[in-house]
C-alpha positions in Angstrom: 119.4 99.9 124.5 117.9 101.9 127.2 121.4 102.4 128.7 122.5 103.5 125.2 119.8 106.5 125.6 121.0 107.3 128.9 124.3 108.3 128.2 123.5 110.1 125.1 123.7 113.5 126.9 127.5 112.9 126.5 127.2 112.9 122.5 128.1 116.6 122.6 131.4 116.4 124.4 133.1 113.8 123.1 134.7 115.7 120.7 135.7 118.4 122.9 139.2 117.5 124.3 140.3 117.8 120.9 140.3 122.0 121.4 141.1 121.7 124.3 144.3 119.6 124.3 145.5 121.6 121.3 145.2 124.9 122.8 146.7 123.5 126.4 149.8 121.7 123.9 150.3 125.3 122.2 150.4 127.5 125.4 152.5 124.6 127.8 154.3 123.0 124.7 154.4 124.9 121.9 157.3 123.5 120.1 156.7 120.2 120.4 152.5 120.6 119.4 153.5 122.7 116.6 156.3 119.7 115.8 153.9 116.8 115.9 151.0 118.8 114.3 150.2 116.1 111.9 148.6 113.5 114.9 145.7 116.2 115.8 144.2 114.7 112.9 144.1 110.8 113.7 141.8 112.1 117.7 139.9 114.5 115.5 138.4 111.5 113.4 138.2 108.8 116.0 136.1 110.8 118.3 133.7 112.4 115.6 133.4 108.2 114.4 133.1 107.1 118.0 129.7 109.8 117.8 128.8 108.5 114.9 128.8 104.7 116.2 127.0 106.0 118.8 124.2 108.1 116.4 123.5 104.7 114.2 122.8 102.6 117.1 120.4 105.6 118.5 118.6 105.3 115.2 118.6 102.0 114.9 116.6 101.7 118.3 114.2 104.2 116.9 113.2 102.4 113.8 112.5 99.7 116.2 110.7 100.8 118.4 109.6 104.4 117.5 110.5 106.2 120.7 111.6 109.6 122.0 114.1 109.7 124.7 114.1 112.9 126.9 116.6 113.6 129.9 116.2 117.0 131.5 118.3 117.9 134.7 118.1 121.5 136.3 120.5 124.0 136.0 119.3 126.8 137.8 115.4 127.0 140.1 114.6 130.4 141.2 111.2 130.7 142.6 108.7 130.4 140.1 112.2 130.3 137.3 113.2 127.2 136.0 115.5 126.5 133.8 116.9 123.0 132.6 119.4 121.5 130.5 118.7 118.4 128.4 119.5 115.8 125.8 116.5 115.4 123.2 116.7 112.1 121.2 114.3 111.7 118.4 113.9 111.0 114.7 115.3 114.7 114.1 118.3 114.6 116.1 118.9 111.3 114.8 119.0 112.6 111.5 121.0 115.5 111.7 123.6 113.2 114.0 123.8 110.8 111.3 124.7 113.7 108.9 126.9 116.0 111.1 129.0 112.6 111.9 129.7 111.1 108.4 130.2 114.4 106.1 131.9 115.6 109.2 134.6 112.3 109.0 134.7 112.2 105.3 135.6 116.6 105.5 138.4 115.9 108.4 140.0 113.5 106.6 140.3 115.0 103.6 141.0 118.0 105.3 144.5 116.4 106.7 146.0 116.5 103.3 144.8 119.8 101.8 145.8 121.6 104.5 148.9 119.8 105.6 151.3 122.6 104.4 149.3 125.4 106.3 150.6 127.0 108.7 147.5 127.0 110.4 146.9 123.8 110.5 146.6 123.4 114.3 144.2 126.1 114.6 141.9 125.2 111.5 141.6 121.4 113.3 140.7 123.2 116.8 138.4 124.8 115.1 137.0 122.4 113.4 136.6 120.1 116.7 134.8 122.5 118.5 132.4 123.4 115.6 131.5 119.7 115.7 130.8 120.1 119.5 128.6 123.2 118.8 126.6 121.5 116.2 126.2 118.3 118.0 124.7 120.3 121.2 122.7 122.2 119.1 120.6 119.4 117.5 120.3 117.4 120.9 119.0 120.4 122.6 115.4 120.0 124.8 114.8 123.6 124.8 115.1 127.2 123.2 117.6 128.8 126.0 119.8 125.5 124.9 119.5 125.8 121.4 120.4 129.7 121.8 123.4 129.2 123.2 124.8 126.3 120.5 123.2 128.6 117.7 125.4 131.4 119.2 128.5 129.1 119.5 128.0 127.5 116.0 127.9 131.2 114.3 131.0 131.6 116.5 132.7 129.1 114.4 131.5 130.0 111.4 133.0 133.2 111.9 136.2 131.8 112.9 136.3 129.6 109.6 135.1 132.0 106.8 137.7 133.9 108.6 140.7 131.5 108.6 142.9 133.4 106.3 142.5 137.0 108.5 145.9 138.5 107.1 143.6 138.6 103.5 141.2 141.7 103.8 138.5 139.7 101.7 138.5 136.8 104.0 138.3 139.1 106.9 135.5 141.0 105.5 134.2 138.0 104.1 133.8 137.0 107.9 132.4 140.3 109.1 129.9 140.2 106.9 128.9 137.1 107.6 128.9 137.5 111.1 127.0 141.2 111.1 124.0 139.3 108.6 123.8 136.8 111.4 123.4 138.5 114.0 120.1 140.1 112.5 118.8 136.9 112.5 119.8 135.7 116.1 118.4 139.3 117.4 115.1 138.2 116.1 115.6 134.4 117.1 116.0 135.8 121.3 113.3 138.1 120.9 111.5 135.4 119.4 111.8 133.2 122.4 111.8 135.8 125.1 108.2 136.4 123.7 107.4 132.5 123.8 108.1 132.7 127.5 106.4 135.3 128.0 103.0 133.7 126.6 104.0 130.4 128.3 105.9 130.3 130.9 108.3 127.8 129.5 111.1 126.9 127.6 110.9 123.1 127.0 109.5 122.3 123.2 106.5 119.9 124.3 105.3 122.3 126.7 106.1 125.1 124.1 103.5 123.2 121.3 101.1 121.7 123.8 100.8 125.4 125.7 100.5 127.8 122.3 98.1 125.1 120.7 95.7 125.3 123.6 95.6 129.5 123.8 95.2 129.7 119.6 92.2 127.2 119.6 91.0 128.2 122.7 91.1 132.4 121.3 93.2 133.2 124.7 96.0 134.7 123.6 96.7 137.9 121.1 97.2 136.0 117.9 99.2 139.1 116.1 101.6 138.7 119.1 101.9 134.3 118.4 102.3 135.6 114.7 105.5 138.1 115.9 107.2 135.5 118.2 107.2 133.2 115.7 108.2 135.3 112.8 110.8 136.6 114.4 112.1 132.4 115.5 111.8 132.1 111.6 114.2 134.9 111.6 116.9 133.3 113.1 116.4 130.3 110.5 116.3 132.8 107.5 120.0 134.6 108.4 121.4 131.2 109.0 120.5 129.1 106.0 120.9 131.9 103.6 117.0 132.5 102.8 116.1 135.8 101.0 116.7 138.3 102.0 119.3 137.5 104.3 121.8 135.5 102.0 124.1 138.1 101.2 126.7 136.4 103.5 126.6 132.8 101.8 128.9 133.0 98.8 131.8 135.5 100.9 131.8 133.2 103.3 133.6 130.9 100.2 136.7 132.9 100.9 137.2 129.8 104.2 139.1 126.8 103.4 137.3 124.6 100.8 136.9 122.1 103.6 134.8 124.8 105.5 132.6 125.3 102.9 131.8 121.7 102.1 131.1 120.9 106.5 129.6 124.6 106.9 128.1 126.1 104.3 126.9 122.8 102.6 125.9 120.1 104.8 125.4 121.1 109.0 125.4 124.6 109.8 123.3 126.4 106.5 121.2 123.3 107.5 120.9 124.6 111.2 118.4 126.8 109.7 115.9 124.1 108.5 116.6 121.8 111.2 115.2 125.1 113.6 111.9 125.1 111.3 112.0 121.2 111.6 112.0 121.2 115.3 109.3 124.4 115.5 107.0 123.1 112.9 104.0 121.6 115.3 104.3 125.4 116.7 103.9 126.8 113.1 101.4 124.7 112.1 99.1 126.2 113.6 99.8 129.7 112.5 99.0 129.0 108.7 100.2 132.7 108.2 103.8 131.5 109.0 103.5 128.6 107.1 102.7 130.7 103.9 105.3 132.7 104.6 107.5 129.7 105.2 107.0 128.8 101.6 106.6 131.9 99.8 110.1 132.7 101.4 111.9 129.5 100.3 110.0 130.0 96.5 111.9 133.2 95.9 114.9 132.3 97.7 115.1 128.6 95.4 114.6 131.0 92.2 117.0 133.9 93.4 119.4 131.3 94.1 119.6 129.5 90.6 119.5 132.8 88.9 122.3 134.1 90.7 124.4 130.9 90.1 123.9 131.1 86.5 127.1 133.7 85.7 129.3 132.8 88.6 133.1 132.4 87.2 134.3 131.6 90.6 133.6 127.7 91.5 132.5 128.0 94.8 130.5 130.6 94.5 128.9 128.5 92.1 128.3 125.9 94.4 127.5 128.4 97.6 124.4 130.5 95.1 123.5 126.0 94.4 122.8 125.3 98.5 121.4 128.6 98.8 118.4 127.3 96.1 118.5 123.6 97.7 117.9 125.3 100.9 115.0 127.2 99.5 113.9 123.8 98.2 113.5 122.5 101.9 111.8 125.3 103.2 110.0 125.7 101.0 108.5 121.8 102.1 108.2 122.7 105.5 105.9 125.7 104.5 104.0 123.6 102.5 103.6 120.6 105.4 106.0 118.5 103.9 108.1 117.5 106.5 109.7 114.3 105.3 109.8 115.1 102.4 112.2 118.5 103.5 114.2 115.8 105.6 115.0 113.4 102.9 116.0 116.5 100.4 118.1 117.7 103.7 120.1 114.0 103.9 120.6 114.0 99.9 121.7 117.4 99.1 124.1 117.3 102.3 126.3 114.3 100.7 125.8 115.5 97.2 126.5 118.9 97.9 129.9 117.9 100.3 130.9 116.0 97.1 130.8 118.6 95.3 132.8 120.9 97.2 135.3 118.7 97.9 135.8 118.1 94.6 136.0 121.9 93.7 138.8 121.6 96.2 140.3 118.8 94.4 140.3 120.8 91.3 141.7 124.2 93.3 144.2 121.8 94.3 145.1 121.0 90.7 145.1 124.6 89.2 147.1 125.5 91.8 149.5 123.2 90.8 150.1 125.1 87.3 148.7 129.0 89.1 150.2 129.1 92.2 148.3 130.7 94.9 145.8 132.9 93.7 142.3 132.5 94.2 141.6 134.7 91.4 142.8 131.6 89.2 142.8 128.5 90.7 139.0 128.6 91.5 138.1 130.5 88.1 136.0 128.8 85.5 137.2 130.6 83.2 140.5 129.5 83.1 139.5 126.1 83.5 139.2 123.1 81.2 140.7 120.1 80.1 141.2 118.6 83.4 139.3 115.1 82.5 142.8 113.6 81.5 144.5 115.1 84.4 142.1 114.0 87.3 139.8 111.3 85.9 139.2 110.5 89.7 137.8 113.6 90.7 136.2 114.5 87.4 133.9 111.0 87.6 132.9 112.1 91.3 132.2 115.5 90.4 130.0 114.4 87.3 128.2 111.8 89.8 127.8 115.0 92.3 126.2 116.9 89.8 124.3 114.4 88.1 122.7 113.7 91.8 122.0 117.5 92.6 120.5 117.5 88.8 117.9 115.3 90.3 119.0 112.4 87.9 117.8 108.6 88.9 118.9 106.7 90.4 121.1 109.3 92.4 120.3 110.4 95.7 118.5 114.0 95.1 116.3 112.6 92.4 114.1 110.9 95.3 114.2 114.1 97.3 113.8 116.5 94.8 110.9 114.4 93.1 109.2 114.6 96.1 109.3 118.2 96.8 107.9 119.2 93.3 105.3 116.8 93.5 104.0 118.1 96.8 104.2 121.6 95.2 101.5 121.0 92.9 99.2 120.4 95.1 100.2 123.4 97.2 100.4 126.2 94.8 100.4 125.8 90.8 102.6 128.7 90.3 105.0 127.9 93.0 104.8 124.5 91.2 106.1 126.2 88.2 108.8 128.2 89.4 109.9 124.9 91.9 110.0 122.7 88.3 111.6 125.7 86.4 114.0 126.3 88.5 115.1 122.5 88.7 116.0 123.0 84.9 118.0 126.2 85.9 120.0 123.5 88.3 120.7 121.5 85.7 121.9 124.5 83.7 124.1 126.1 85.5 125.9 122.6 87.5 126.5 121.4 83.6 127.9 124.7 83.0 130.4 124.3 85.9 131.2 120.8 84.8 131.8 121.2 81.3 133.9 124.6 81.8 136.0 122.6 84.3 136.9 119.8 82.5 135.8 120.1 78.9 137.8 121.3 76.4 141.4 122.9 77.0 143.4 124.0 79.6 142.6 127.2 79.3 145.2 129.3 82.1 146.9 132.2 81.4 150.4 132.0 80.1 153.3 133.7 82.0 156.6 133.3 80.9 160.1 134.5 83.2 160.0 138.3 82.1 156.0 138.4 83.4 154.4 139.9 80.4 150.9 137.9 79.6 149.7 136.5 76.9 145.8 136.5 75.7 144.1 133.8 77.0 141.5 131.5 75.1 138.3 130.9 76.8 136.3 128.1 76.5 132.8 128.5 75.0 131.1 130.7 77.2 127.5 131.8 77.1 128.5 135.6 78.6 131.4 136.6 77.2 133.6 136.6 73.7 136.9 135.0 73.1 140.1 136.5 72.7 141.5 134.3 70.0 144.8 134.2 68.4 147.1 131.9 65.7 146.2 127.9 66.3 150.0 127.5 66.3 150.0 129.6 69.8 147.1 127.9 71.1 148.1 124.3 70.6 151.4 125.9 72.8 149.4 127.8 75.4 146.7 125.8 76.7 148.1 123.1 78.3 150.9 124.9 80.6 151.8 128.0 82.7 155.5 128.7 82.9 156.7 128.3 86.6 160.3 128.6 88.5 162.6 125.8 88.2 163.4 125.4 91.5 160.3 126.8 93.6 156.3 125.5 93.5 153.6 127.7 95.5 152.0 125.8 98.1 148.5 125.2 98.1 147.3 128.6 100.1 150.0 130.8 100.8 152.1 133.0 98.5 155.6 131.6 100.5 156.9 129.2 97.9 159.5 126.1 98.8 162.1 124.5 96.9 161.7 120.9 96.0 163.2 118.7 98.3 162.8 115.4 99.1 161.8 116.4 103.1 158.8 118.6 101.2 156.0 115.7 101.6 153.6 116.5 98.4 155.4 119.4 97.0 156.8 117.3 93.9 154.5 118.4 90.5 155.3 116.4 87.1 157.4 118.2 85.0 158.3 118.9 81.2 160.9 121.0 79.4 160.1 122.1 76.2 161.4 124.7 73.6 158.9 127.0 72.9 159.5 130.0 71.3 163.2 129.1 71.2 163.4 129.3 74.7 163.8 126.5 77.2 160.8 126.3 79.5 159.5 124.6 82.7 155.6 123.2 82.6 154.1 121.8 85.7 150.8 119.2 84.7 147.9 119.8 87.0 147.8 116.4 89.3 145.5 114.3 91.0 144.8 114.6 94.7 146.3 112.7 97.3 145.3 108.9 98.5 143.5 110.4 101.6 141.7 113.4 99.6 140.5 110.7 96.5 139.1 108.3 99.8 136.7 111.3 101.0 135.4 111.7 97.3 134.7 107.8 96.8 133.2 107.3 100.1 130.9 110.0 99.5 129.9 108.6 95.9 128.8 105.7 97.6 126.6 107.7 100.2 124.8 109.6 97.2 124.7 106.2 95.3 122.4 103.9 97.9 121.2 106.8 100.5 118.3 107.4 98.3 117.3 103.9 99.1 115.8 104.7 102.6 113.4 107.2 101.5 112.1 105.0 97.9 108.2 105.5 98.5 107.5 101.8 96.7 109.8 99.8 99.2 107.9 97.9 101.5 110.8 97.2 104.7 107.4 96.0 106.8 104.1 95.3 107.3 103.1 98.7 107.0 104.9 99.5 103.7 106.7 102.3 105.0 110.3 102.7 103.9 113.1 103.2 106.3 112.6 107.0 106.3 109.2 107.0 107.1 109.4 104.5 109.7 112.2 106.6 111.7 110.3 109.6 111.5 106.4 108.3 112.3 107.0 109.8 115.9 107.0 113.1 114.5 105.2 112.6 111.6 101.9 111.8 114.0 102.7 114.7 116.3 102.3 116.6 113.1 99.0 115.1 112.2 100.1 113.7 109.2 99.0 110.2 106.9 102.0 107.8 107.5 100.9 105.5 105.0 103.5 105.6 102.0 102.2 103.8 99.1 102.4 105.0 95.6 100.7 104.3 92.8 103.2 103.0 90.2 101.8 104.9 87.2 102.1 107.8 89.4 105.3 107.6 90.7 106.4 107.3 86.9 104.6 110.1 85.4 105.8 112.8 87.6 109.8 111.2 87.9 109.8 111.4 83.9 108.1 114.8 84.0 110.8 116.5 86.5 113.4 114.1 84.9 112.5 115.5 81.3 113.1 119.1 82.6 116.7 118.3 84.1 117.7 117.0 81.1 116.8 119.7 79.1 118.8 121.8 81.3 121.4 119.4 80.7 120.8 119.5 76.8 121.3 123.5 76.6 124.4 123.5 78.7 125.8 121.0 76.6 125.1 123.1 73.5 126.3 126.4 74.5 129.2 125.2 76.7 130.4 121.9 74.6 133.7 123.1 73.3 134.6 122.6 69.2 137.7 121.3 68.7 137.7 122.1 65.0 137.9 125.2 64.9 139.3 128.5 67.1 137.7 130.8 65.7 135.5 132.8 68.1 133.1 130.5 69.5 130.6 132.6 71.6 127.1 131.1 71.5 125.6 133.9 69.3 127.8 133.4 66.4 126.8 129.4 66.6 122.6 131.0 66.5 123.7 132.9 63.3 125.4 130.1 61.5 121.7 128.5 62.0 120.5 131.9 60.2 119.2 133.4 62.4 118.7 137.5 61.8 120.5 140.1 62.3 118.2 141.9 64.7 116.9 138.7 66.7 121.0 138.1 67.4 120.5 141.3 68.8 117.6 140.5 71.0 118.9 137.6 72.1 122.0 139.6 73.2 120.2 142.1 75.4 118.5 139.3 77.2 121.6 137.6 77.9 123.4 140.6 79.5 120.2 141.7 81.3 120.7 137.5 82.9 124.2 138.6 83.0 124.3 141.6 84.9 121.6 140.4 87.1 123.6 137.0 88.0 127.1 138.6 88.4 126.4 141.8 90.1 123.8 139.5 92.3 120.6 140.5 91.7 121.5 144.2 93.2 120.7 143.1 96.6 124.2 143.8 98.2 124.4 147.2 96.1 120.9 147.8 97.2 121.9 146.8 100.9 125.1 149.0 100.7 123.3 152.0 99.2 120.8 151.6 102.0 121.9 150.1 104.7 125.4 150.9 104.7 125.8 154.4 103.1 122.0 155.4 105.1 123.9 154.4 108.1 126.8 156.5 107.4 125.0 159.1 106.5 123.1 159.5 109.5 125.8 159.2 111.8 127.8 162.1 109.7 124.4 163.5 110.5 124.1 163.0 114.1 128.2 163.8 114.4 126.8 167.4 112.6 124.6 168.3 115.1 126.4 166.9 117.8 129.9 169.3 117.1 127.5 172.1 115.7 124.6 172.5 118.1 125.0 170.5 121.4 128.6 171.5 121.6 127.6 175.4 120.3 125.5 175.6 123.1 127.7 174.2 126.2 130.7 176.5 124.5 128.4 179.5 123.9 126.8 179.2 127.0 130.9 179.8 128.7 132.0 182.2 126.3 128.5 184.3 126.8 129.6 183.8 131.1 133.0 184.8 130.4 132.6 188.2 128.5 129.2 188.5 131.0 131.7 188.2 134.0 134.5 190.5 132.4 131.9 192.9 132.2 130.5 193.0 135.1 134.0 193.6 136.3 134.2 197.1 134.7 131.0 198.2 135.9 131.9 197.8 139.6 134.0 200.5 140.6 132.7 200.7 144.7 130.5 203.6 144.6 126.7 202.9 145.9 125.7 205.6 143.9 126.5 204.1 140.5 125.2 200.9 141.9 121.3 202.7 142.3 122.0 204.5 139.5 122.3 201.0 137.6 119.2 199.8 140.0 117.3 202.0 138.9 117.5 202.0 135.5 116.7 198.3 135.4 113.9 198.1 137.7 112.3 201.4 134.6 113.1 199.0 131.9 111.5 195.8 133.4 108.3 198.0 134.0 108.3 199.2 130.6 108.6 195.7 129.3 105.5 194.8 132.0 102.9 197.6 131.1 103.6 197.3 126.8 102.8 193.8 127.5 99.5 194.2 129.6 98.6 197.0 127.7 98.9 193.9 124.0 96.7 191.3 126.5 94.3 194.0 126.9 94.3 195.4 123.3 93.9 191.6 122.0 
């Protein structure tokens, strides 16, 4: 096993040929890379599952034997200036290998179907590759310089990704912004660590903790300076896993292939962030004032984040406001000490939340079936419903995604979730209230996206040849009214959307192709019907492909049993730790902390019924306000159902304004990106308007009155001189009277004053 650990520096290269292959086949062979795009897929997977071969067996050895593997070679040695390049294998790395490797797999392989009739299909699997090989250097890193330059590399690829579709001016601002919010963050991370090395002298993480432990207790370094060197590392962890107030980026950066957002922004590079705080921890706990602001910051960031998902009509968005809270959940564990218990939540929310954007794929894949290509549809709640006849598949792994994120047993985020709020109490009783709170808001607002998905009817706007719309018929919606009209219309318009006879849109570009046999997955179940007296085409939205439906199942299986190796009461050894615990006891006693895992079974049971009663309630009001009634279309807004209960008059009223103050506040996201614009953005502008002012109307007004003022001078100088020394005395004189003037008046003032 040892030779196992000594070739683990190559764990972040092996999936680099991948990139580089494809971009060598498109610049040598163009034709025939482009011709045989399809088999970039097949290296892409077995390199990524060759790592993650490798990253079990690594883990394996650890539970074992508990060790820390640490190989450092030099890369550069001037005089006193060292700096080194290593591979770090512990219980962290471990974990996030383990995680990078499988969601990673499951997200390539469903990616080879969803985006086989891209055109940029090439590109979106080079990219893909060489995020992996960013990600994997990043978490095997020894030191801060290393980590630097993966963190840069990752956000590299993020920005590629988010920005995937460029020709759409929303993805490419969606990318931008991303990007520009980013690079806040990272600013502060290198400042961060320049200011480490400063204090230290080094770069390496055990020297880093061993050194700044020694000057704090010791009273031999300026404390306000640790506490600005490691707020501004926290930084760099705040821009990157969307933490207030630096989140604005998370839910544009949707606008990516679904794929992206279920690797990306759900399960590896939103959790670079926490991993950062992970691996900086025994440097933070000794600063207890960045350890409350650890906390305090992943608090409002796990409330923001619900509230803000609570009025989302676009799925993803949905889903990207969801990791933004279950982020906040994990820092907010590491501010509060709890560091396996912020690793287990990391593990269970990654394959939970992957499931769950890859089923919202699924779905987009559906509705685009019956939409076309238009984002604006295919990924709107609104229009959704009825699918649970059309993709049972995907609609049971959805439901088991969301039951798990719900914090439902035995799923996996009930373990992790459980864990969290329990430590919470005995860190902070309010933030104890807001963590439990909030975990009902979770329930909420995931029931809301599941029951306006596939509840009800199908509920897309109807288009027929001439392009004139119809009213559409929402399902029951707790911020808006229905338009309604006859049942005989609605029993007609809810199931289908008029399409060509002889052309289908593809799943992300407006180009449409005929159906043909050579079209691999282009064919769509059709119906002709007479409706209206008019001879119609319906397309039926579909189930995903073989491949997609494998991703979705494999992943139910990871969110069914991974909760098993953190269960408190399983006892895998002598010292009753379970598997969790007994990976990370290396840096669980670097952290100081009681290893011992036993619970007390009354315990355990109070407080999993306790958090368990509050996602269920959450589950219980979404259920009422969003279940759809199938016995009546009459206008079935939530309000109406209150006054059928008789309720009065003025408390409908009430209850009104407090929904559209939730409202407004969810869907125009809490202000912070008008308050950021207003600002930020217009501030900006306006000062350089500002600084363009006085740089056209002052600086330049100078240098050009300063040549004018020489020109006319010079012309009149040129007058004056006619060549006569008389005139030239004359002149002489006459200045030499004034300048003495000018001398005694101001002698005489001196002496007067």
């Amino acid at each position: 096993m040892e030779h196992t650990y000594q070739y683990s520096f190559i764990i972040p290269f092996v999936t680099l040929p991948v990139p580089m292959l494809i971009g060598a086949g498109l610049i040598f062979f163009p034709t025939a890379t482009k011709n045989l795009h399809r088999m970039w897929a097949f290296p892409s997977v077995l390199l990524l599952s060759i790592v993650m071969i490798f990253s079990f067996d690594l883990s394996i050895e650890q539970i074992n034997s508990s060790s820390v593997s640490l190989y450092v070679w030099s890369w550069t040695i001037n005089n006193d200036f060292s700096l080194e390049f290593g591979c770090l294998i512990d219980p962290l790395t471990s974990i996030m290998l383990i995680l990078i490797t499988t969601v990673g797999i499951m997200v390539l392989i469903y990616s080879d179907n969803y985006m086989s009739h891209d055109q940029g299909y090439l590109r979106f699997f080079a990219y893909m590759s060489f995020f992996n090989t960013s990600m994997l250097g990043l978490v095997t890193s020894s030191n801060l310089i290393q980590i630097y330059i993966f963190w840069e590399l990752v956000g590299l690829c993020s920005y590629l990704l988010i920005g995937f579709w460029f020709t759409r001016p929303i993805a490419a601002n969606a990318c931008q912004k991303a990007f520009v919010t980013n690079r806040v963050g990272d600013f502060g991370l290198f400042l961060g660590i320049l200011g480490l090395y400063w204090i230290t002298g080094s770069f390496e993480f055990r020297d880093l903790f061993e050194i700044v432990n020694n000057l704090v207790y010791n009273n031999e370094v300026n404390f306000l300076f640790v506490i600005l060197c490691a707020f501004l590392l926290f930084a760099g962890a705040i821009a990157k896993s969307a933490q207030f107030p630096l989140h604005v980026w998370l839910p544009d950066a949707m606008e990516g292939p679904t794929p992206i957002s279920a690797l990306i922004h759900a399960a590896t590079m939103v959790a670079a962030g926490i991993f950062l705080v992970a691996r900086l921890l025994p440097l933070f706990i000794v600063i207890p004032y960045i350890m409350n602001l650890i906390a305090l910051i992943g608090i409002i960031t796990v409330l923001l984040g619900a509230t803000l998902a609570l009025a989302q009509k676009d799925i993803k968005r949905g889903l990207a406001y969801s990791t933004m809270s279950q982020l906040g959940y994990m820092m907010l564990a590491l501010g509060m000490g709890s560091y396996r218990a912020a690793l287990f939540h990391l593990i269970t929310h990654a394959y939970s939340k992957a499931l769950l954007f890859l089923g919202s794929g699924s779905i987009i894949h559906s509705m685009e079936a019956i939409v076309g290509y238009s984002p604006n549809k295919s990924q709107n709640l609104v229009l959704m419903g009825g699918l649970t006849k059309y993709v049972p598949i995907t609609k049971t792994t959805f439901l088991l995604g969301t039951l798990s994120l719900c914090g439902i047993p035995p799923l996996a985020c009930f373990w992790s979730k459980d864990e969290i709020l329990n430590d919470s109490w005995l860190y902070s009783p309010i933030f104890a209230i807001i963590a439990c709170s909030t975990a009902g808001l979770t329930a909420f607002y995931m029931f809301r996206i599941y029951l306006l998905t596939f509840e009800g009817h199908l509920n897309v706007h109807f288009q027929n040849y001439s392009g004139k719309k119809s009213s559409s018929f929402y399902s029951i919606s707790l911020w808006g009214k229905e338009e309604s009209k006859t049942i005989k219309e609605k029993i007609r318009l809810l199931s289908f959307l008029t399409i060509n006879n002889n052309e289908t849109s593809s799943f992300f570009w407006k180009k449409t192709y005929r159906l043909d046999g050579n079209v691999r997955n282009l064919t769509r179940s059709f119906i002709t019907i007479n409706l209206f007296g008019t001879k119609k085409i319906f397309s039926y939205p579909h189930e995903s492909d073989n491949t997609m439906l494998l991703s979705l199942l494999v992943l139910v299986l990871f969110i069914l049993f991974v909760g098993a190796i953190g269960i408190p009461f399983n006892q895998f050894n002598q010292e009753g730790m379970d598997i969790l615990s007994k990976l990370l006891t290396p840096s669980i006693n670097l952290l100081q902390k009681n290893s011992n895992n036993f619970v007390d079974w009354y315990e355990f049971v109070t407080n999993a019924a306790f958090s368990v009663s509050i996602a269920y309630f959450g589950i219980f009001i979404a259920s009422f306000l969003y279940k759809p009634v199938y016995s009546s279309f009459k206008n079935l807004n939530f309000l109406n159902s209150f006054s059928k209960k008789g309720l009065k008059k003025k408390n409908n009223f009430f209850l009104e304004k407090i929904i559209n103050v939730i409202y407004d506040w969810s869907y125009n996201r809490a202000y912070v990106d008008a308050f950021y614009a207003i600002s930020l953005t217009k501030g900006i502008r306006e000062l350089a308007e500002l600084i363009h002012f006085f740089d056209r109307r002052i600086i330049d007004a100078i240098t050009n009155g300063v040549g004018v003022t020489s020109f006319f001078v010079g012309e009149g100088i040129k007058y004056v001189g006619g060549g006569r020394i008389s005139s030239y005395l004359l002149l002489y004189s006459f200045y030499v009277l004034i300048l003495l003037l000018i001398y005694n008046i101001s002698k005489l003032l001196l002496f007067i004053y």
